[in-house]
C-alpha positions, 0 to 999 in steps of 0.5 A: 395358734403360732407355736412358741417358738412361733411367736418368740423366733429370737427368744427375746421380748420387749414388754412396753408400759408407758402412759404414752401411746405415741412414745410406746409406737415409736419405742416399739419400732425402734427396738423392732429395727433394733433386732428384737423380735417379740412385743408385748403391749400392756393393757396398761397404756392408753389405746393399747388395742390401737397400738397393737393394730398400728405395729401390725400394719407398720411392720406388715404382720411380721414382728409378733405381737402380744398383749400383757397385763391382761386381768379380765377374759373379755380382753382377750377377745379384744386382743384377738380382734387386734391380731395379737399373737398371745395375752399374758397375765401376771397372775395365774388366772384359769378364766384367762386361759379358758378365753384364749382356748377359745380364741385359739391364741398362745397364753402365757400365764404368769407364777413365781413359786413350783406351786403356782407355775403347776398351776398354771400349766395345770389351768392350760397355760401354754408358757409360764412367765416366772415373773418377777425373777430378778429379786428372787435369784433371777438365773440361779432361781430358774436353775433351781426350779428346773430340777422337779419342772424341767419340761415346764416351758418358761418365760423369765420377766421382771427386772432383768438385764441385757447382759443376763440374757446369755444366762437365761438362755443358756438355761433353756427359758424359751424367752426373755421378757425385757421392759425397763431394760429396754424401755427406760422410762427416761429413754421414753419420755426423751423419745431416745430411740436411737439409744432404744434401737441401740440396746435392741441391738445389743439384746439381740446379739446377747441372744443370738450368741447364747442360742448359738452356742 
């Protein structure tokens, strides 16, 4: 199993959903190339599995790839056999985190109150998605948890900006995930990959300044 740090080298991760597989192939490379270094592939769109082992051979191995939304154990044999580097849920799901134990693959469970991040860790997620944590106070809700969970290793997701990122990081959030920030559904659905590309590179300038400093 890759470390956290491993599996997210920029602190960044672009979450796609879309029910467009070719759209999401593209939009992915794109954000790729655009510097960021993580993806997240829903199990939401169609031939995720497909998709996953495409971006691993078009990129040679070297973008760490995931697979989200994932609700039944048995996908993460799958994810495995696709040569995901991790499976995140959105919910705590103990069940998941058993089959990724047994995978030997990084779990990341998804909470959102103290409660159900204790939990989580508790079910032996590896990272905990805080997700959503934008219409809950987004940075200042982090802020906030860190006080009684402060060596619990988070990932922030769900409604967050590219000029929110410096903010997370500097909190100590081992990763971002960005999926309509990134992945506008009207940018998908034009294919405007530049414009993908572009705010990939934004994004991971974002990032790299705040984990400079």
């Amino acid at each position: 199993m890759k470390s956290i740090d491993g599996v997210f080298p920029t602190g960044l991760c672009g979450v796609i959903r879309t029910d467009n597989p070719d759209a999401a192939f593209q939009a992915c490379l794109a954000a790729i190339e655009g510097g960021i270094g993580t993806i997240e592939v829903t199990t939401t769109v169609p031939s995720w599995y497909e998709l996953i082992r495409g971006l691993i051979g078009t990129t040679l191995g070297k973008t760490p790839i995931g697979v989200g939304t994932v609700w039944d154990p048995g996908a993460v044999g799958e994810a495995k056999r696709a040569g995901a580097d991790f499976v995140v849920t959105p919910v705590v799901l103990p069940e998941v985190a058993d089959a990724c134990r047994k995978e030997d693959i990084l779990c990341v469970l998804g909470a959102l109150t103290p409660t159900e991040i204790y939990h989580a860790r508790l079910a032996g997620a590896n990272l905990v998605k805080v997700f959503p944590v934008g219409p809950v106070g987004g940075p200042d809700y982090i802020r906030a948890l860190q006080g009684p969970m402060g060596g619990v290793p988070l990932w922030a997701s769900g409604g967050i900006e590219i000029d929110q990122i410096p903010a997370y990081l500097r909190l100590g959030v081992r990763a971002v995930g960005l999926t309509g920030s990134l992945f506008p559904a009207d940018a998908l659905a034009r294919r405007d990959l530049a414009s993908i590309r572009e705010t990939a590179a934004r994004a991971a300038a974002a990032a790299a300044g705040a984990r400079a400093d």
